[in-house]
N, C-alpha and C positions, 0 to 999 in steps of 0.2 A: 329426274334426280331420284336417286335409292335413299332409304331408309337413315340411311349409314349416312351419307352427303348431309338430307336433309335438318339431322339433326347435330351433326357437327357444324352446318352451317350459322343452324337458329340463334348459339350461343354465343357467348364473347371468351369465356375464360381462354386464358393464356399458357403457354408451354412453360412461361415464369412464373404463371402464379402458381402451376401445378408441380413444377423442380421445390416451390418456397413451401411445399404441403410438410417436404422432409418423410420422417418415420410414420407422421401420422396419415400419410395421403391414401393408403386404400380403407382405412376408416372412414375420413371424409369421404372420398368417391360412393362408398357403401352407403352410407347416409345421404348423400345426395340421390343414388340411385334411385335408394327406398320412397321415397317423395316424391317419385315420377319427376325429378326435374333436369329437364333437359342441358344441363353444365354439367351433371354429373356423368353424363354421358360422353360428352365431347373430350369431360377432364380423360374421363376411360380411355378413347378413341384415342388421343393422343399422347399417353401413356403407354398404350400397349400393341398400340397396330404396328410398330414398325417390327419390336421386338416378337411378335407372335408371326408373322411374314415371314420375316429369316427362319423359325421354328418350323412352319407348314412348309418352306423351300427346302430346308433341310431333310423333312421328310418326303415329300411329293417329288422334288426336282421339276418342278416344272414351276415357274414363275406365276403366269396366266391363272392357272389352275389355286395355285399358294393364295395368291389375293385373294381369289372368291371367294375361296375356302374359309377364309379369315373373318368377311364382310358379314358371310352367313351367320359366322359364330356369333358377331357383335349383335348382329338382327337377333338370331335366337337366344341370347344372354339379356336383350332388354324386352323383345317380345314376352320372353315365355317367364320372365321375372327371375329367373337362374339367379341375379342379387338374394337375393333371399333368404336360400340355402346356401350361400356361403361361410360357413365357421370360420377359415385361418386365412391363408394365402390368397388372396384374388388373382394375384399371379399363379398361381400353381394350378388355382381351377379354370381359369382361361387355356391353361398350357393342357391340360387335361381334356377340356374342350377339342381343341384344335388334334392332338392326339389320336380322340375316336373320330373326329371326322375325319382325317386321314383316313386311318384304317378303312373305313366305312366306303371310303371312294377309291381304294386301290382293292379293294374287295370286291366292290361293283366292276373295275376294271377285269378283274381277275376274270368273274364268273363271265362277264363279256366276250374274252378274247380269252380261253384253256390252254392256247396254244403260250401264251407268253408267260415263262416259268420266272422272268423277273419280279412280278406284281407279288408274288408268293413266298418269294426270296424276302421282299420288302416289309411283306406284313408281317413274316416271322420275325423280322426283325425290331420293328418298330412295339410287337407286342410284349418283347420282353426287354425294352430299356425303359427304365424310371422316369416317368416326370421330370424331377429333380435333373438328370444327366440331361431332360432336351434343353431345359433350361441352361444350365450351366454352358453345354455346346453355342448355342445361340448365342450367349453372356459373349465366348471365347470370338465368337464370328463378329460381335461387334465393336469387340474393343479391337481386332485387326484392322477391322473395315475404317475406322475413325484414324487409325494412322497411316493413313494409304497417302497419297497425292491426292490432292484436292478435286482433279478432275476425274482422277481412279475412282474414288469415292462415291463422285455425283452419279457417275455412269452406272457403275455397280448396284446404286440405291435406285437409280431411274429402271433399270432392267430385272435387276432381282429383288426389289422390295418392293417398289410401284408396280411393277408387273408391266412396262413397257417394252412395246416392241423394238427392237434396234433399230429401224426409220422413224418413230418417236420420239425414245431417245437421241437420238441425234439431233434432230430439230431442236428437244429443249434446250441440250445442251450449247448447240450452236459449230456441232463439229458434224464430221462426214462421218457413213456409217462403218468403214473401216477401221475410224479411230474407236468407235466405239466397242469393236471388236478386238483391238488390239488392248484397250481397255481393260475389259474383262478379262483378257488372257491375264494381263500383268494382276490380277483382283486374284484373281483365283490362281495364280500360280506363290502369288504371298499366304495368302488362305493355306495353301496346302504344306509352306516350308514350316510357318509358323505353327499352325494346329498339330503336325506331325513331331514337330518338337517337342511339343507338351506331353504327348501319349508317348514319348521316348523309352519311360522308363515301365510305363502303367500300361502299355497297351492300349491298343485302338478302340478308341472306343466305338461300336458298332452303329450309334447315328454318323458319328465323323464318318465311318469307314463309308454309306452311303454319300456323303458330301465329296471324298476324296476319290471317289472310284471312278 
């Protein structure tokens, strides 16, 4: 069991008692962190792992990869006391977080493999859209994904937020691996009528345009 597991397991707080925190909840989370107490962590964990997922998906495109990417961050955000130095947003420096490690890992891909001109395509992209825009994107990816069909949804959250494989998912969900597949088509074929509507007037915006392409 990882870092990440072990202490969202140790605690008890609740996804209600942490929706009931309101305005004040990354204050409380901050002062809980500061005390080394492990609620303050769990409260984090499940405050912002789903939304920071979709954030590293949207930038990586790769599910597997997204989660890690993500765990890492929560390890290195309580390891290395990252609470600490936070002034305003704890959402915005977690998003900031996940951001350079992206870059950092499709960097390493880059210098890996010279031959694949995508990875460089992605970074120049990723280095010059705002915080704020991954945010807001992400925002836009979950209020679609919450109006999906019920089993759209679970699929969609099992494969692209959990980071499971489509024989995984399947199992949990209790369907065959082609429903799962036809799942995700119907996921992201809404994702892209929906998102593309919004940039109608404004233009693409260049994380979307990696989500849509």
């Amino acid at each position: 069991m990882c870092l990440v597991e072990r202490l969202v397991h140790k605690t008890f707080i609740t996804s209600k008692t942490l929706n009931e925190m309101g305005a004040e909840s990354d204050h409380i989370l901050l002062q809980l962190l500061k005390t080394s107490d492990p609620q303050g962590f769990k409260a984090l964990f499940q405050r912002y792992y789903k939304t920071l997922c979709i954030q590293a998906y949207l930038l990586l495109q790769d599910e597997g990869e997204a989660e890690d990417l993500v765990q890492d961050v929560f390890v290195k955000f309580w390891q290395e006391r990252k609470f600490e130095i936070v002034q305003q947003s704890l959402g915005a420096y977690l998003t900031t977080m996940v951001k350079h490690a992206a870059l950092n890992l499709l960097k390493h891909k880059s210098r890996v493999n010279r031959k694949e001109k995508n990875y460089q395509e992605r970074i120049d992209i990723i280095e010059n859209t705002h915080v704020m825009e991954i945010q807001e994107t992400a925002q836009m990816v979950q209020t679609v994904i919450a109006q999906l069909p019920e089993q759209c949804k679970r699929i969609f959250e099992l494969v692209c937020v959990e980071g499971k494989k489509y024989q995984e998912a399947a199992v949990v969900a209790g369907v065959t691996v082609n429903t799962v597949k036809t799942q995700l088509r119907r996921a992201f074929a809404k994702l892209r009528e929906s998102l593309r509507d919004y940039y109608y007037f404004t233009g693409l915006s260049p994380v979307l345009y990696i989500l849509l392409s």
